[in-house]
Each structure stands twice: as structure tokens, then as C-alpha cells.
C-alpha positions in Angstrom: 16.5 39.9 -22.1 14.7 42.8 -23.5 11.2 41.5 -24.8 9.9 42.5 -28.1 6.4 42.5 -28.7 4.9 40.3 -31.7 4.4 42.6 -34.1 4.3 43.3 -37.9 7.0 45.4 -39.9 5.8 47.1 -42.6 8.1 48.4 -45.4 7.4 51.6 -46.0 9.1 54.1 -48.6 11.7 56.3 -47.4 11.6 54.4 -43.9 15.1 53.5 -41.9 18.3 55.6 -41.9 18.9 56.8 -45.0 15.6 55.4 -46.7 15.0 52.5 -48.8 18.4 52.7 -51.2 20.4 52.1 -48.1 18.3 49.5 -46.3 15.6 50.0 -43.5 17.5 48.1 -39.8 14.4 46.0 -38.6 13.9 46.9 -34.5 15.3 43.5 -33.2 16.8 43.2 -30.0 21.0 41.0 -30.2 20.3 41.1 -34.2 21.6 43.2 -37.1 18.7 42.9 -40.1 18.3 45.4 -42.5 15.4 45.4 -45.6 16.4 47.2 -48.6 13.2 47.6 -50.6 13.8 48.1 -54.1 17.6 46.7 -54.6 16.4 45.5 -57.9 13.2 47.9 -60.0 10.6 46.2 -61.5 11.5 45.2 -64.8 15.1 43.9 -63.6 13.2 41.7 -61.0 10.6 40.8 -63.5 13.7 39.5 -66.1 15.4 37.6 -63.5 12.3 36.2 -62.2 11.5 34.7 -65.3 15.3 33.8 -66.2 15.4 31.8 -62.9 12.4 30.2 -63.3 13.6 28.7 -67.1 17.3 28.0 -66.0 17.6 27.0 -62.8 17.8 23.0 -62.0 15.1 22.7 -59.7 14.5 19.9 -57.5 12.5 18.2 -55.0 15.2 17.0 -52.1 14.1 14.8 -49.0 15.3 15.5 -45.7 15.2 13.8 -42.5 13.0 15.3 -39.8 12.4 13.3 -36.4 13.9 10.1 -38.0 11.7 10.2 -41.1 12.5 11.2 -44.8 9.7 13.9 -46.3 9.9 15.8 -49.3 10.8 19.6 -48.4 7.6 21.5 -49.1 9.4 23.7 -52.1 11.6 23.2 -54.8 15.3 24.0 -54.0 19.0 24.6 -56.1 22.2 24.9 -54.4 25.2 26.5 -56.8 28.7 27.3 -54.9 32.5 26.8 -54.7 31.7 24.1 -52.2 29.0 21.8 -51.5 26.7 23.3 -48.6 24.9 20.6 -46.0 21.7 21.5 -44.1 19.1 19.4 -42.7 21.1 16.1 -43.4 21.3 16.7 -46.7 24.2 17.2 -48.5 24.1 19.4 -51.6 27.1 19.1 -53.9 29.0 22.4 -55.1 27.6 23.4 -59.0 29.2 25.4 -61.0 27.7 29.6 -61.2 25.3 29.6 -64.0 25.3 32.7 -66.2 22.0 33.6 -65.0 23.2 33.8 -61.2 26.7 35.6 -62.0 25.1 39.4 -62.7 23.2 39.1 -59.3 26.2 37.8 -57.1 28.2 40.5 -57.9 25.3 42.8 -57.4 24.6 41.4 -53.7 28.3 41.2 -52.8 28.8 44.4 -53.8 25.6 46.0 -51.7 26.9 43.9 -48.6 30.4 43.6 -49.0 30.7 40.1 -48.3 32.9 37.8 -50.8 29.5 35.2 -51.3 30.6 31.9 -52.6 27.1 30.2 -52.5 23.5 30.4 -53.2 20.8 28.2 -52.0 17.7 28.9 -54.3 14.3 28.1 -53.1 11.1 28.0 -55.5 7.6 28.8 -53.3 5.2 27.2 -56.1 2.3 28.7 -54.0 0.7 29.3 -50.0 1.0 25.4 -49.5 5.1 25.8 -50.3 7.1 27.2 -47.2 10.4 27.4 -45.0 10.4 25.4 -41.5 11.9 27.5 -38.3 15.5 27.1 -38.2 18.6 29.4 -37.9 21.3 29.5 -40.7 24.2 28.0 -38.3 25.7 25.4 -39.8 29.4 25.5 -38.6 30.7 26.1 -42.3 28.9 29.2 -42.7 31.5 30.7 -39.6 30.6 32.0 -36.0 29.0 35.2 -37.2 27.4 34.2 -40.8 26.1 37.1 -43.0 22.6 35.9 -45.0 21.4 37.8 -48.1 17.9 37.0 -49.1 16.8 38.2 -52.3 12.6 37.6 -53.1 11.3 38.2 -56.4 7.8 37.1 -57.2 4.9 37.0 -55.0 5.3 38.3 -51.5 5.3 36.1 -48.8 5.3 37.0 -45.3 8.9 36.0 -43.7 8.9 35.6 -39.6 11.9 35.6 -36.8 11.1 34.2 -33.6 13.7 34.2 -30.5 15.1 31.2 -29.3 14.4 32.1 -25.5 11.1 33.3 -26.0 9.1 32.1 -29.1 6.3 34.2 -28.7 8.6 37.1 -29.2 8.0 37.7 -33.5 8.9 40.2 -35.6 7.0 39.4 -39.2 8.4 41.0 -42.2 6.6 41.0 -45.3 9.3 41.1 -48.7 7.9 42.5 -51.4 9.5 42.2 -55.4 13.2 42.9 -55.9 13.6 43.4 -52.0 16.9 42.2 -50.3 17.3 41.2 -46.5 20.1 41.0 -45.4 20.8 39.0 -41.8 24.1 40.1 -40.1 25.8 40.2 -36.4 24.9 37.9 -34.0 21.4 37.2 -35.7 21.5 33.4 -35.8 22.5 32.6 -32.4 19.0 34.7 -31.1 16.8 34.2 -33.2 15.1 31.6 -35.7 13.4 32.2 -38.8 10.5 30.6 -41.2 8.4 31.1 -44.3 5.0 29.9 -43.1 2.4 28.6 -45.3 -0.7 30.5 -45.8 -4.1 30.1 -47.4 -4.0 33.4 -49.5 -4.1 33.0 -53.3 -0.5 33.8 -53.8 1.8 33.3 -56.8 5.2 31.8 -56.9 8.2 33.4 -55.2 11.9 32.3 -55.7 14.4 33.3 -52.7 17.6 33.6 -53.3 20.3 32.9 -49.9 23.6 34.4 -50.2 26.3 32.8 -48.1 30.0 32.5 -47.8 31.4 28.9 -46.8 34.7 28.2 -45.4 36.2 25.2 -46.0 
């Protein structure tokens, strides 16, 4: 196993092959993750921020962790040709709402992958996060391909192997920046968005995925 260090990835322009219109690959050992910086400009990210914010059904969902039922610490939205369940929770397929069409072609065209489902998440602020898990829920397929859009605040977002969980790689995803998770990413590694005591804002995440029934 070839040991990576912990250690902090910082996004800087013109970084990676190609620079930051083509993605940045983050140095992780049996992964494919790439970083591209400024998929959406400022203003775009600002507008869909804001559109997301006023359109999207949020809720609070309760899952069950070690045999108890607890609220998930963020406000979630699942929209997709099928429903999508994670956690024990089974989240019914919604139809696209205008405001999500524009940006699912966008992503799917960046990635070439034919998404058919987003799983929104809405960080209100630091106390708000993501638990470590790995996106491998048999539907998504052996091999899934993840696309993360952030807009908002930045949050710090962390992969830890599964052999070796002091092995981290932290990324922090600024404003309009897309990650996109590929290869044989989820059967290595494990990922989270951890709380933090900073004064930070709200973020909304966006999770592109293809489901097959």
C-alpha cells in the first residue's frame, strides 16, 4: 500500500495538467479525483446559490445510526429518475426542477457521464456537516462517478483510506468549484465534511450520480 502522508491540498490557480479549466488530479494513491476550480465564475455561482436556496424542498431527514434514529446534521433534497437509498433512508425519485436542469447538463457535459440524480445538501453553518462514508451503494454501479458542486461558503472536504485512517488528504472547495470522484475511488477511500468552529456561512453541495435500476 503506498502511504500518503496527511496533508492539505491547496487549490491554487493554474495548478494540475492543463490548469484550473481542465481540473487539478488530487495526489491520491488507487483514486481518480480531480478539482476544477472555477467551473462556474462568480456571478453564475452567486445566481444559483441564491436560486437554490429559494426553490429547493429542503428537509430535515432522520437516519438510523447504531440502532438509533438522529436528525442528519444538514438539510438535504434528493431529485432523480429513480429514488436513491442511503443510510436507511429511502428518498423517492422527484421530478428535475427548472432550477437544477441548466446545471445537470453543465456537469454532464464537463464529465461525460449521463447523471440521472442529485442529492442536495444545505450546510446552514460550522455545526452542519457530512459523516465518513464512501458513496457505494450497489445502485450507483461497481465503479460510481461522483460530481460535487459547492457554492457558498467554503468548507474544508476530507478523504481518509479505509486501510489506514490516518492516511488524509483535505481539500478545501472554494465558490463554483466542482470535484469530481472517479475510478476505483470509493472502494479505497472514505470521505466527510467535518464540523468546524470557524464563523462560516452556508454552503449547498450538489452530488451528481447515475443510478441503475
Amino acid at each position: 500500500m503506498n502511504r500518503i502522508p496527511n496533508q492539505r491540498m491547496d487549490i491554487a490557480e493554474g495548478a494540475g495538467p492543463g490548469g484550473p479549466e481542465s481540473g487539478e488530479r488530487v495526489p491520491m494513491s488507487d483514486a481518480e479525483v480531480y478539482v476544477f476550480r472555477r467551473f462556474l465564475d462568480g456571478d453564475e455561482a452567486d445566481l444559483l446559490f441564491h436560486r437554490l436556496r429559494r426553490e429547493i424542498a429542503w428537509k430535515t431527514e432522520t437516519i438510523r445510526l447504531f440502532g438509533r434514529h438522529i436528525a442528519m446534521p444538514r438539510l438535504v433534497a434528493w431529485y432523480g429518475d429513480l429514488p436513491y437509498t442511503y443510510s436507511g433512508l429511502t428518498m423517492p425519485a422527484e421530478d428535475w426542477p427548472p432550477c437544477l436542469v441548466g446545471i445537470k447538463r453543465e456537469v454532464s457535459k464537463r464529465t461525460a457521464q449521463p447523471f440521472n440524480g442529485v442529492l442536495l445538501n444545505l450546510y446552514r453553518d460550522g455545526r452542519d456537516s457530512m459523516s465518513w462514508h464512501a458513496d457505494d451503494e450497489p445502485e450507483l454501479g461497481r465503479d460510481p462517478v461522483i460530481a460535487s458542486l459547492s457554492l457558498g461558503s467554503v468548507r474544508r472536504f476530507v478523504f481518509r483510506r479505509n486501510d489506514d485512517k490516518s492516511s488524509k488528504v483535505l481539500v478545501d472547495l472554494p465558490h463554483g468549484s466542482l470535484l469530481v470522484m472517479d475510478g476505483r475511488t470509493q472502494h479505497h477511500w472514505q470521505h466527510a465534511v467535518p464540523k468546524t468552529a470557524k464563523p462560516v456561512g452556508e454552503r449547498i453541495n450538489l452530488t451528481f450520480r447515475t443510478l441503475f435500476g
